[in-house]
N, C-alpha and C positions, 0 to 999 in steps of 0.2 A: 637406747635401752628399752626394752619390753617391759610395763611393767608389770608388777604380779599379782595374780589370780585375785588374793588375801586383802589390796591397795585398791585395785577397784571393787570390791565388793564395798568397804567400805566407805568410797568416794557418795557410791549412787546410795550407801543408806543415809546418809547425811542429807543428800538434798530432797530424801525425802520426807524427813523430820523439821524441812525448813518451813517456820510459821511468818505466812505474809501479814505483814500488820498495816491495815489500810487508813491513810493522809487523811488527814481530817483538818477539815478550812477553821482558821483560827475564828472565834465567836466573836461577833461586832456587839459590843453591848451600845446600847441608847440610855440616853441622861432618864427616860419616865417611859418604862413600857405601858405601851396602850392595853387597854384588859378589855376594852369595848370597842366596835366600831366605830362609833360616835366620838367616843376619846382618839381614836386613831385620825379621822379627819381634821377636829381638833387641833392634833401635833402639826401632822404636814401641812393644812392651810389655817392659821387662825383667823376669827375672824376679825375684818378692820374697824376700827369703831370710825362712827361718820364723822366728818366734817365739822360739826357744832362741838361735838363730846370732846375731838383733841384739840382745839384752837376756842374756844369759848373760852376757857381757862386765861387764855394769853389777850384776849379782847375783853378785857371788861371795859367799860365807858373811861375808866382813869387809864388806863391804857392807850386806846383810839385817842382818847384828848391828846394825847403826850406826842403822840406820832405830828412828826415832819413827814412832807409833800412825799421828798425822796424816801424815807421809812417807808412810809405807805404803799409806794409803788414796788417797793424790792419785794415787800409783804406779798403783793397778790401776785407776783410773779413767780414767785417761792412757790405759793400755796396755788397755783393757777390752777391745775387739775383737781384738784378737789374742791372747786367753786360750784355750787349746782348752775346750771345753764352754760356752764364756759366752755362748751365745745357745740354752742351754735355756732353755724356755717364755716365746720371743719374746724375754729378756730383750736390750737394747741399751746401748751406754755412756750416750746421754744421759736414760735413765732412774733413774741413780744420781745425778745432780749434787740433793742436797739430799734424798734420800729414804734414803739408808744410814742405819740404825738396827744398835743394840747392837754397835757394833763391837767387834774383842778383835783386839791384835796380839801373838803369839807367834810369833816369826821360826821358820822361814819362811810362817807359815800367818796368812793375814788372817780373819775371820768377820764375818758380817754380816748383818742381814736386811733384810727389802725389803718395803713392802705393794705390791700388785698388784690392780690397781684393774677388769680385765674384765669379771669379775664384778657392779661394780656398776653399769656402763655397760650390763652386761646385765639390770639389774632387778634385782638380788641385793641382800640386806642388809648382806652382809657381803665383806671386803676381803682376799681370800690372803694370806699373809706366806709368803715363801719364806727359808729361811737357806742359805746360800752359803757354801763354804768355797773359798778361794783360796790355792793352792802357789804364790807367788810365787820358788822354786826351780825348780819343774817348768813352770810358766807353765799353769798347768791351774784351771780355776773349776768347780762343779761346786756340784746344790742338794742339801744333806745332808737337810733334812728340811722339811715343809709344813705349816701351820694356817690360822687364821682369824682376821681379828678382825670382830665384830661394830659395825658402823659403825650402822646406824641400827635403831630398834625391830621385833622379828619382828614377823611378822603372826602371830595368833593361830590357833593348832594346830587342823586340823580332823579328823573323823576320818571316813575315805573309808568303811569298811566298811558302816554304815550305811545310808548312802546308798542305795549299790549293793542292800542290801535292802530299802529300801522302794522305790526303781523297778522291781526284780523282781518285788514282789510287787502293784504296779499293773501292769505287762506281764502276768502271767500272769491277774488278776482282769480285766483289760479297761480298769479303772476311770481314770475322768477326773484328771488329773496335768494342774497348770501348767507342770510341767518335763518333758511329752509331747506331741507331736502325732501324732494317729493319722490316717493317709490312708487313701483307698479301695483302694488294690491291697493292705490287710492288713499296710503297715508304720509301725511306731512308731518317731517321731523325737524322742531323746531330745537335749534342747535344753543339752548342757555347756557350751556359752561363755555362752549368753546367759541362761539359769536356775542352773545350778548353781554355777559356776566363770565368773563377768563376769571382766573385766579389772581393772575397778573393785575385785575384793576381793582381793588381796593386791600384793604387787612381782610383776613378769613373770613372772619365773623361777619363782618359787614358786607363781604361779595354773598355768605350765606342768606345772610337779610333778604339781600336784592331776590336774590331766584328762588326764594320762598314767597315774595312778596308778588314777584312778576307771577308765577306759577298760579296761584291765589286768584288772582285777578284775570290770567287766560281763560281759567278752567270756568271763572263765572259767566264772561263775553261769551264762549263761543258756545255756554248751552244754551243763551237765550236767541240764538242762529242756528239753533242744531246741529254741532255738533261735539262731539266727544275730547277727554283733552286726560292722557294719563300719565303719569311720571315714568321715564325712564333713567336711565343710567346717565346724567349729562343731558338729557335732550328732553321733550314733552311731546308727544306722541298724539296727533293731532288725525281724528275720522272724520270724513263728512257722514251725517245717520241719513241723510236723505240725498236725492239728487244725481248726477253724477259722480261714481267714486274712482274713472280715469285721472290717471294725471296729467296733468297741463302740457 
């Protein structure tokens, strides 16, 4: 059915009397509007009071007397990061849960040592002990003194000087060496990671030792011979400055 003339006339006046009424986000009210900027910082970050201001209260000398060994040590473990000094040499609080050795409590002073394991994550044999003294008066940690413990079997002692003598004295004779390669422009490649100092012969750290230590001592030999002696990739890169620069 068609409808009529009079129906839609009045369809289209209607939708042009329709009033759009625009969505409006409900209002988040806050417990203390800020009326300043300063007051606005204030809210979102207050500031922390130090160390002494919240825990002095809970220390006073009748307090610290009262404390047992185990009180004491839960204490600084608790309050670990807010110790002044307590994050020399990386040290963190959840690094103590279960690693505190030789502890000693003498109010107000905690002690204790720590193994520190970097070292062997970095190829070392052996594992830092740091000992710690803790004024739980003063709110202060601090590392009284450092050693070692030796954790797994050295590698066996080698001794660098040697060395460095008989590759000098194949550099300056010309002569065929498994731990040289001699090139045409007149330079000899002495081969330290892959003949001397592999990876394979000792923990990381300590093959690093060696071929800092050998390198050290070539580079001194062979300027008082004249010649040059520069780090490569793996190998030390060895000029005569004077003389003959064919190779052998």
């Amino acid at each position: 059915m068609k409808r009529s003339k009079d129906e839609t006339k009045q369809q289209k006046k209607t939708r042009k009397t329709r009033v759009k009424v625009p969505i409006q986000a409900p209002k988040v009210r806050t417990p203390q509007e800020p009326s300043t900027m300063e007051d606005h910082y204030k809210l979102v970050a207050p500031d922390k009071p130090k160390m002494s201001e919240r825990m002095s209260h809970r220390l006073t000398d009748e307090v610290l007397r009262g404390m047992t060994k185990q009180q004491a040590k839960e204490h600084v473990i608790t309050n670990w990061e807010d110790l002044s000094g307590s994050s020399e040499e990386g040290m963190a609080q959840y690094k103590l849960h279960g690693r505190m050795d030789k502890i000693s409590w003498n109010s107000p002073i905690l002690t204790f040592s720590i193994e520190r394991h970097g070292g062997l994550v970095m190829g070392s044999s052996r594992a830092d002990v740091h000992y710690w003294k803790v004024n739980l008066k003063e709110c202060t940690a601090e590392i009284e003194r450092k050693s070692y413990r030796q954790i797994d079997k050295m590698a066996p002692r080698v001794r660098i000087a040697p060395i460095v003598d008989e590759i000098v004295a194949a550099l300056l004779s010309g002569s065929t060496d498994e731990r040289i390669e001699w090139k045409e422009n007149g330079e000899a490649h002495v081969l330290t990671s892959k003949q001397l100092f592999p990876g394979s012969s000792g923990y990381s750290e300590t093959v690093g030792g060696r071929r800092r230590n050998f390198r050290d001592k070539l580079k001194t030999r062979l300027a008082e011979v004249g010649w040059t002696c520069e780090h490569g990739r793996g190998i030390e890169i060895c000029t005569r400055l004077t003389g003959n620069h064919d190779s052998p």
